[in-house]
C-alpha positions in Angstrom: -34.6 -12.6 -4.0 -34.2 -8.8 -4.6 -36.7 -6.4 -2.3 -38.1 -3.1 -3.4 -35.8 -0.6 -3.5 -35.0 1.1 -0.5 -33.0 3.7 -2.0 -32.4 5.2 -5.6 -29.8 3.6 -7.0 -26.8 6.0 -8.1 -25.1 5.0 -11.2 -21.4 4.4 -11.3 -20.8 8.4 -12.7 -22.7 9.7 -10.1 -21.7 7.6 -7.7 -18.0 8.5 -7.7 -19.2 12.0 -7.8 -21.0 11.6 -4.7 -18.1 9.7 -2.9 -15.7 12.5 -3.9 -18.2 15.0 -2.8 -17.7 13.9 1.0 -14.0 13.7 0.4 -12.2 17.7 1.5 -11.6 20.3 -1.5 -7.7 19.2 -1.4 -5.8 18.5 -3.9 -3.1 16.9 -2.0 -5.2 14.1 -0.5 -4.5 10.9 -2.5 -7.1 9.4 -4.8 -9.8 7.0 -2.9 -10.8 3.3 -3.4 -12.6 2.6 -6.6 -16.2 3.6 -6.2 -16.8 1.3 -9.1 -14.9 -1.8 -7.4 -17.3 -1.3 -4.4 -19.9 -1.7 -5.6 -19.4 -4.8 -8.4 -18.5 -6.4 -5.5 -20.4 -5.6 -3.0 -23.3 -6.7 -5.5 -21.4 -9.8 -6.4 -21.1 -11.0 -2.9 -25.2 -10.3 -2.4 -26.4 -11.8 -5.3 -29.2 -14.2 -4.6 -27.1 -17.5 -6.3 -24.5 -16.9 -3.5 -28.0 -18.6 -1.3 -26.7 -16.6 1.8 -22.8 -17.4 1.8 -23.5 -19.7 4.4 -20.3 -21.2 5.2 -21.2 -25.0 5.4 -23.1 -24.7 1.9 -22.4 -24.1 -1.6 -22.8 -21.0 -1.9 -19.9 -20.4 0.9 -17.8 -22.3 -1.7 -18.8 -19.8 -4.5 -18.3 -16.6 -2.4 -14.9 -17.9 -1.6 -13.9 -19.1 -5.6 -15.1 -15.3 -6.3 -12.7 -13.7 -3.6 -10.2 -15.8 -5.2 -10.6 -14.5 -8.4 -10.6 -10.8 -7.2 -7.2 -11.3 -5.5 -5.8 -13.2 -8.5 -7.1 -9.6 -10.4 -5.6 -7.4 -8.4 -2.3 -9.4 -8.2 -2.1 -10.6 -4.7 0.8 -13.5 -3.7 -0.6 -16.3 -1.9 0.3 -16.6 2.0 3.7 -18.2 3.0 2.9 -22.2 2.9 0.3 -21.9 0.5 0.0 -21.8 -3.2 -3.5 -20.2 -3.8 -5.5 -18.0 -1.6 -8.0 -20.4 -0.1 -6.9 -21.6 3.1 -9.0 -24.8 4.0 -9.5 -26.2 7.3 -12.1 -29.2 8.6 -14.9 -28.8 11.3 -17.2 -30.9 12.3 -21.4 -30.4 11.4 -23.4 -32.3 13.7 -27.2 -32.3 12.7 -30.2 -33.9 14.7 -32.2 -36.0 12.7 -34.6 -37.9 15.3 -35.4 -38.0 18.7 -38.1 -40.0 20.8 -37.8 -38.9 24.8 -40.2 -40.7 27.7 -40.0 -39.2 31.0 -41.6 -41.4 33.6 -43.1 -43.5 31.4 -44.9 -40.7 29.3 -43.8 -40.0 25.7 -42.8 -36.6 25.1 -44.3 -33.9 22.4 -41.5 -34.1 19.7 -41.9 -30.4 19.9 -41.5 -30.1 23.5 -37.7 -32.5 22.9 -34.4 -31.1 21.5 -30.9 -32.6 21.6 -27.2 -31.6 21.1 -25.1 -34.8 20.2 -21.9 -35.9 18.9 -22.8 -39.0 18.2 -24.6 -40.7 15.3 -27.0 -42.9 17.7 -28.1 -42.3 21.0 -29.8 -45.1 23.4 -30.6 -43.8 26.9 -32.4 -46.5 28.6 -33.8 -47.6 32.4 -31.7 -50.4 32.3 -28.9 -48.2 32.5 -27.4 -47.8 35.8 -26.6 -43.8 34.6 -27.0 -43.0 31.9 -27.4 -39.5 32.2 -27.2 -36.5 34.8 -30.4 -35.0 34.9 -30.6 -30.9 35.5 -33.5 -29.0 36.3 -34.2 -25.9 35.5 -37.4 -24.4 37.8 -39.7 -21.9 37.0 -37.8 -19.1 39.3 -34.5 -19.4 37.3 -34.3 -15.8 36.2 -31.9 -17.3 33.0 -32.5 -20.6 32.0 -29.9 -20.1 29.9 -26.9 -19.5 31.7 -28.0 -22.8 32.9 -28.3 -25.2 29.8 -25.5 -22.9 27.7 -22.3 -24.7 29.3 -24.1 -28.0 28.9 -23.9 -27.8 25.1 -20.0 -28.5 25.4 -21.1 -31.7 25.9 -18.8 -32.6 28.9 -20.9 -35.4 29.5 -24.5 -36.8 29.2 -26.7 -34.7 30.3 -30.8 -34.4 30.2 -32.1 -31.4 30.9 -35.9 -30.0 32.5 -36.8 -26.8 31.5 -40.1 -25.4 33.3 -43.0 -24.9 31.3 -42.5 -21.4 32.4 -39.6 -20.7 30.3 -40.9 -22.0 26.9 -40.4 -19.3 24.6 -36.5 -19.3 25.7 -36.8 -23.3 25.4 -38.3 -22.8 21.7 -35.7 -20.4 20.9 -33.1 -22.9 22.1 -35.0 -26.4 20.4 -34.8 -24.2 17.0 -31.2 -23.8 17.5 -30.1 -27.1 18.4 -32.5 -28.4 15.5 -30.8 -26.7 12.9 -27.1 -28.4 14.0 -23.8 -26.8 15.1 -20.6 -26.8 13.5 -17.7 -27.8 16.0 -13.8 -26.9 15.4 -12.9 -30.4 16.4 -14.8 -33.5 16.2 -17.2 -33.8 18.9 -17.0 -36.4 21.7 -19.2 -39.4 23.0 -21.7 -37.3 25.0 -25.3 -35.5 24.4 -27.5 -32.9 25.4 -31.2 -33.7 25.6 -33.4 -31.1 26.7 -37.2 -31.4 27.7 -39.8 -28.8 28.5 -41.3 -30.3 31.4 -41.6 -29.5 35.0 -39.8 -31.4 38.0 -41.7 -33.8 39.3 -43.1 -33.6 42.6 -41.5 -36.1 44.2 -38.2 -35.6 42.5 -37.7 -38.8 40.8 -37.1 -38.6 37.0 -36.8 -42.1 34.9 -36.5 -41.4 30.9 -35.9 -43.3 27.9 -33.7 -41.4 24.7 -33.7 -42.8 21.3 -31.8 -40.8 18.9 -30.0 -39.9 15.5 -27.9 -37.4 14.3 -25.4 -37.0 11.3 -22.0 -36.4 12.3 -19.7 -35.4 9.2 -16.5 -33.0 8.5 -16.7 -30.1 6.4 -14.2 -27.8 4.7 -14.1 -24.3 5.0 -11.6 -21.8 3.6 -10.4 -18.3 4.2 -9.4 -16.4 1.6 -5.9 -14.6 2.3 -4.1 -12.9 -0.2 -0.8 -10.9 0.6 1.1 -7.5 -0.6 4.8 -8.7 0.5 6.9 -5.7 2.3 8.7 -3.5 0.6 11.2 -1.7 3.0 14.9 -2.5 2.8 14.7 -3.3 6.6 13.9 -7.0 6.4 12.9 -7.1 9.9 10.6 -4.4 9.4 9.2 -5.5 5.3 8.4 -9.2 7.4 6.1 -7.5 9.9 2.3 -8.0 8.6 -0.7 -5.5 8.8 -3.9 -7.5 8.3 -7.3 -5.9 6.6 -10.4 -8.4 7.4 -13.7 -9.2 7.4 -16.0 -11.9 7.1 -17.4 -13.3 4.0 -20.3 -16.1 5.3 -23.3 -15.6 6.4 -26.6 -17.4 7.3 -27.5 -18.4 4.5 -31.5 -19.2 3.7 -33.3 -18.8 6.4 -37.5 -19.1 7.2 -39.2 -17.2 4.6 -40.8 -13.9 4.7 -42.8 -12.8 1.8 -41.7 -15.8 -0.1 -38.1 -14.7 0.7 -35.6 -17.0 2.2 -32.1 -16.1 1.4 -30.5 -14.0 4.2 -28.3 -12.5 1.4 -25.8 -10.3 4.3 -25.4 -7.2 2.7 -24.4 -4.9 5.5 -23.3 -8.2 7.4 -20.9 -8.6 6.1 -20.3 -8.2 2.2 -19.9 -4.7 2.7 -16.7 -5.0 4.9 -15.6 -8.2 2.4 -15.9 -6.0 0.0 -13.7 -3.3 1.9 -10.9 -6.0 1.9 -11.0 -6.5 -2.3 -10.9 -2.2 -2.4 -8.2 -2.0 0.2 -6.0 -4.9 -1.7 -6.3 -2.8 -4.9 -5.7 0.5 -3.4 -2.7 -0.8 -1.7 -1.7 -2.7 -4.6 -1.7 0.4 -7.1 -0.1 2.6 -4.7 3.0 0.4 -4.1 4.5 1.9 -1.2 3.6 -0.4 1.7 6.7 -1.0 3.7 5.0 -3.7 5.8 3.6 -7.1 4.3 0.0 -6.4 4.2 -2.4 -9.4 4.5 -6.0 -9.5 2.9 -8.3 -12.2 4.5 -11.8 -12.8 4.2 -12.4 -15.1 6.7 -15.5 -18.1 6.8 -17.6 -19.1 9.9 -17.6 -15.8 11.8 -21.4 -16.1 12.4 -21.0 -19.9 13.5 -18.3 -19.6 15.9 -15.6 -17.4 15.1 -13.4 -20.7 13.6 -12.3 -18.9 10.4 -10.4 -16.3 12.5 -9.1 -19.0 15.1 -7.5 -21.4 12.5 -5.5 -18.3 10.8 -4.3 -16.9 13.7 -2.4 -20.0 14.1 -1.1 -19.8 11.1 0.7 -16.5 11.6 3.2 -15.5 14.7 1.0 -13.2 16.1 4.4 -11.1 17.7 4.9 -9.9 13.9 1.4 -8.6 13.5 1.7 -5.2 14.4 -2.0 -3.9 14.1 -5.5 -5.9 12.2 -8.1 -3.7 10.5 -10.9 -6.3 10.9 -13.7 -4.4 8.5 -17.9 -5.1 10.1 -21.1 -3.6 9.2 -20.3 -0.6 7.4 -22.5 -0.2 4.6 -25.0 2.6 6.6 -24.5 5.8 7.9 -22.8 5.7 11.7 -25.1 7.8 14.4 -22.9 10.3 14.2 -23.3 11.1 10.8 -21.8 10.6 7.5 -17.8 10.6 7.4 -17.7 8.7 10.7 -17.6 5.1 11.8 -16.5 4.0 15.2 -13.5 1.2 16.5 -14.6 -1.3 18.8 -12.3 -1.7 21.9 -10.8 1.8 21.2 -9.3 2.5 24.4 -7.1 -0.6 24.6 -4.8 0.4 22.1 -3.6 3.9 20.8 -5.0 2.9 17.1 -7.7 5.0 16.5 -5.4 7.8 17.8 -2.8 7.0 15.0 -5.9 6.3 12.6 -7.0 9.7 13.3 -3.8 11.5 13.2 -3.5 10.5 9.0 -6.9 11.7 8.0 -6.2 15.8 9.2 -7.6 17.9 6.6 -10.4 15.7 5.7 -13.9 15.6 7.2 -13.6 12.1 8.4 -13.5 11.0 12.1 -12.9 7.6 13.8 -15.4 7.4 17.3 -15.1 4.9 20.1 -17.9 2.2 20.0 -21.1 3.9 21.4 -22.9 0.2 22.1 -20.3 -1.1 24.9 -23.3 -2.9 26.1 -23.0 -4.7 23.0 -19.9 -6.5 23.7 -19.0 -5.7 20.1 -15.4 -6.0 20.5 -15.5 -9.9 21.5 -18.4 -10.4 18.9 -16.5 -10.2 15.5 -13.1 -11.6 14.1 -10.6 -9.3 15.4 -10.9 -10.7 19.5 -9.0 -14.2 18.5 -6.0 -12.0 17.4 -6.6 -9.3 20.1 -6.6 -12.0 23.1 -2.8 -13.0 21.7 -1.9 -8.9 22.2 -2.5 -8.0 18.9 -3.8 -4.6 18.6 -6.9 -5.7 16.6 -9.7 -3.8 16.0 -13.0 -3.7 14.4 -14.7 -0.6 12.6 -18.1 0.1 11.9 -20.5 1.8 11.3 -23.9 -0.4 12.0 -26.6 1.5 14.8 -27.1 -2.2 16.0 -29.4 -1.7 18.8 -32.2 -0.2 16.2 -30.9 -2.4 13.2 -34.0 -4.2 12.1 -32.5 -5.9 9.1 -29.3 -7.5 11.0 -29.9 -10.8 10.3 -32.9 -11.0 8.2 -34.3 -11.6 4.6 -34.1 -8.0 4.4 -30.2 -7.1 4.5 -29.9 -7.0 1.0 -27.9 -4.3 -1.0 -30.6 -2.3 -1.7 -30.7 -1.0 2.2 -26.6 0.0 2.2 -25.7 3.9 1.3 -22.9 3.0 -1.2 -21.5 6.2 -1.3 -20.8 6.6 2.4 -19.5 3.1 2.5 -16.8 4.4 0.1 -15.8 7.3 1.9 -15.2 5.1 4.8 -13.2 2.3 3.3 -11.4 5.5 1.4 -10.9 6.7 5.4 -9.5 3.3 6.3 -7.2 3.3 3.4 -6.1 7.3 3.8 -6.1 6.3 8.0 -3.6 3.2 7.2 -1.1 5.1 5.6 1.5 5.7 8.8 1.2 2.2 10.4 1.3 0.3 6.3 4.3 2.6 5.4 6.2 1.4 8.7 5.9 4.9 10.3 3.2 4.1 13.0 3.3 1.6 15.3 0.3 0.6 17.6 0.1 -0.3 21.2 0.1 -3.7 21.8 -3.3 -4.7 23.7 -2.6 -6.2 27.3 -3.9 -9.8 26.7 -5.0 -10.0 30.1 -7.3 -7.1 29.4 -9.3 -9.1 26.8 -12.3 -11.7 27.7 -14.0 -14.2 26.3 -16.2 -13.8 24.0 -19.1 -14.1 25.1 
């Protein structure tokens, strides 16, 4: 459902004009992305009957058929072992559906009850010798969560006491668990039940847990799409630069203002749509000495699994640098022509980025939000962790970004002409490292976490 606008929308003419106004006087600099490409797809992808993009619902299936399309435009050769661009894999959706809990001998509020199960039924009773480990977590825990998080790996059975005290952490959690999780691999015979409820005194607990919950597998896709390499060196035409970002996002969501459809604008249609207008600039320009790889991958918000199942699918010693795409559809805090590269002093890439865009205005900034974790936070870290020198760029201010995952991160709030100047900047950046002249660093794997 479309919002007021937030800004006056520029029409294609003087859109372009606008994007080439922030581009140097030069007439030596090569032409940028299509202004008009950006923005049919960035609109496309944001449209209220994509319902969100979320990746385990239809319209994750539509936004993927549409990506499809756009590579099959531009002219794009399926990946090696596949003959179209989707590239499916299963997960597993598990999905609560009831739940009655008695702790010594009292029924609990259903609202006070929440459970994390891979199984379809779930019969905890006294009669069992144990059925469950029981955790508590007291009032003085400073983060409950640190707690309860490792417990939802489901490791075993486990029932859970959260303190009274913590309750709006515990309602924050119950609303998670009730909505379901999505698991790369089917889950195994245990459960999480959690209870808002205090120890009791005498530190005996006896419970009861009847519940159900729908277990099924669900396909997902990436979309991948591939420019094969054009030097003579075959050694060199086989190595693979890959431009991505995530296409799925939440989905519908509670509503506000009648509004329910989280329709991901900024997060992330705006670095999808990056991908398409790379893939055609590349395309047209025909020089790209390396195989370059165009993927929009699926699940990034619920777990990162797009990203995990296709670096498995590529030898990760041939990918010699990943522009994963995130967030770029408003002006950086450093102002327009900028954006900034997450985990930009593990690798010399932003240093080579930088190097191919003398003469223009634009510049490349390390992450200014390292508090953020943003580097382990978006598709690029699965690649990154095998040495990979992988990198995200943005240009979201998310520590004062009140639409990041809202009703309200619709296109209407993105500056599209600054969001072309910096997928132009990625494109113009590119040119060394795509025309086999620039080689990153590789990143140390030990250097990279997990994400957190």
């Amino acid at each position: 459902m479309q919002k007021p606008l937030f800004i006056i929308l520029l029409t294609c003419f003087g859109f372009t004009s606008v994007a080439q106004n922030l581009a140097p006087k030069s007439a030596k600099l090569p032409a940028g992305v299509s202004a008009a490409t950006v923005e049919r797809v960035v609109r496309a992808l944001t449209a209220d009957d994509m319902q969100g993009r979320a990746s385990t619902q239809p319209g994750g299936l539509k936004a993927a058929q549409f990506l499809s399309a756009e590579f099959r435009r531009i002219g794009l050769q399926p990946i090696t072992g596949l003959t179209g661009f989707e590239q499916t894999f299963s997960v597993y959706e598990t999905k609560p559906q009831t739940l009655a809990v008695t702790l010594n001998g009292a029924a609990v509020p259903a609202e006070n009850a929440a459970i994390a199960s891979g199984q379809a039924q779930v019969n905890w009773s006294e009669a069992d010798a144990t059925p469950a480990r029981v955790v508590i977590v007291g009032a003085q825990e400073a983060n409950p969560m640190q707690t309860v998080r490792p417990l939802l790996a489901l490791r075993e059975n486990t029932l859970v006491l959260v303190d009274p005290a913590h309750r709006a952490r515990f309602q924050q959690l119950a609303a998670y668990l009730r909505q379901g999780s999505v698991r790369p691999e089917q889950p195994g015979p245990n459960s999480c039940v959690v209870v808002l409820a205090p120890a009791p005194a005498d530190g005996k607990v006896t419970f009861q847990v009847k519940a159900t919950s729908t277990v099924r597998p669900v396909e997902l896709r990436n979309v991948v799409g591939v420019l094969p390499g054009r030097a003579k060196d075959k050694a060199q035409a086989a190595e693979m630069v890959v431009f991505s970002g995530h296409y799925d996002h939440l989905g519908t969501i509670r509503p506000v203002a009648g509004d329910s459809i989280a329709n991901g604008a900024d997060d992330d249609a705006s670095g999808t749509t990056a991908v398409v207008a790379l893939a055609e600039y590349f395309k047209k320009k025909k020089k790209n000495a390396r195989t370059l790889v165009f993927v929009a991958f699926a699940a990034e918000e619920i777990g990162g699994f797009g990203s995990q199942y296709f670096s498995k699918q590529v030898d990760p010693a041939k990918v010699v640098a990943m522009f994963n795409i995130e967030m770029i559809g408003k002006v950086a805090k450093f102002g327009p022509n900028t954006a900034f590269i997450t985990g930009y002093e593990r690798s010399d890439f932003g240093k080579l980025l930088q190097q191919n865009l003398q003469g223009t205005p634009f510049r490349f900034e390390p992450d200014p939000y390292p508090e953020q974790n943003l580097f382990y936070r978006s598709d690029n870290a699965t690649l990154a962790r095998l040495g990979v020198p992988a990198h995200t760029i943005s240009t979201d201010q998310i520590p004062t970004d009140k639409l990041y995952h809202s009703v309200d991160d619709e296109v209407e709030s993105l500056d599209l002409a600054n969001m072309t100047a910096v997928i132009t900047a990625i494109a113009r950046s590119a040119t060394g490292i795509v025309a086999g002249q620039q080689t990153p660093q590789r990143i140390a794997p030990e250097s990279v976490g997990q994400r957190p």
